[in-house]
C-alpha positions in Angstrom: -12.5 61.2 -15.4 -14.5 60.3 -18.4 -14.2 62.2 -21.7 -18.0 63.0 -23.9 -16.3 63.3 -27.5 -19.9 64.6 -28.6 -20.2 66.9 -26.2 -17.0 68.2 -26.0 -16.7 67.8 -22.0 -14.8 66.4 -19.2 -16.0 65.3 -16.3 -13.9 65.1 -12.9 -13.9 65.9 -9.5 -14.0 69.3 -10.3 -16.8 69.2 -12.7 -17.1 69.8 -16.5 -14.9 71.7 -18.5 -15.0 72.7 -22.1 -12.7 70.7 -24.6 -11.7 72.8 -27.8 -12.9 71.3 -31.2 -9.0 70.5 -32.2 -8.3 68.4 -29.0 -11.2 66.6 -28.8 -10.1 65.6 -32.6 -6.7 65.0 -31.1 -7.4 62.8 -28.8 -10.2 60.7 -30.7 -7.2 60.0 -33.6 -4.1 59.2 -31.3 -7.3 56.6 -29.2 -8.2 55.1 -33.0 -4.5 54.8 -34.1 -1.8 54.5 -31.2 0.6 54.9 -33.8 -0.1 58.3 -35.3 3.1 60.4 -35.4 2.7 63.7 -34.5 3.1 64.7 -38.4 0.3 62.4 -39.4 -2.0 64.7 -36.9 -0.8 68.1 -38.4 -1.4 66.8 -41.9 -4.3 64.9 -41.3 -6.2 68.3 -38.9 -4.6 71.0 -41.2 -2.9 72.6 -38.3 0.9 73.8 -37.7 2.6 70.9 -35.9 3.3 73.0 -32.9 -0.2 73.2 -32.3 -0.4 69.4 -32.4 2.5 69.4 -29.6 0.2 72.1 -27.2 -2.8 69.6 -27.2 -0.6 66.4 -26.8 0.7 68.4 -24.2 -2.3 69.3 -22.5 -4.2 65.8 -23.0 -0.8 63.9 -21.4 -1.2 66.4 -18.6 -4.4 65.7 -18.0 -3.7 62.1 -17.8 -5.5 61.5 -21.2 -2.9 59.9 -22.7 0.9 58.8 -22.1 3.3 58.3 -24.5 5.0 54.5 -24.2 8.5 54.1 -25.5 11.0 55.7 -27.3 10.0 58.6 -30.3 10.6 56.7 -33.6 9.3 53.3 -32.5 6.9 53.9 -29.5 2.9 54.3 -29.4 0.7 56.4 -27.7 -1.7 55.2 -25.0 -4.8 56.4 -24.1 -5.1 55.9 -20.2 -8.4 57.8 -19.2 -12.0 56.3 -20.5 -13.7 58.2 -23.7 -17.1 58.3 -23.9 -19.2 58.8 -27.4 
């Protein structure tokens, strides 16, 4: 699975499907700073920070990224390929 930031796309087995604007952002922040808390995204995209859980959500269920230990101290990892 390879993610096109530029485009907007993801490309699988399955063919492309539309990222929204937001997770696209989502995901290229958490790939340049594994560290981001989940505040740091809200404040930094202007959105509610329950939005900012729905696309972690959704990009960890796709197997975009994976979260690797515990809340406070832990880091996020970005496990699929992103291409610009």
């Amino acid at each position: 699975m390879i993610v096109n930031t530029k485009q907007k796309t993801v490309v699988s087995n399955g063919g492309q499907k539309k990222w929204s604007e937001t997770l696209v952002k989502v995901f290229e922040l958490i790939h340049k700073n594994s560290k981001i808390t989940r505040k740091e995204l809200s404040e930094t995209l202007k959105i509610n920070p329950s939005a900012i859980q729905k696309h972690i959500a959704k990009l960890k269920t796709l197997g975009f990224i994976a979260r690797v230990g515990p809340d406070k101290t832990g880091y996020w990892k970005a496990i699929k390929e992103s291409k610009k």
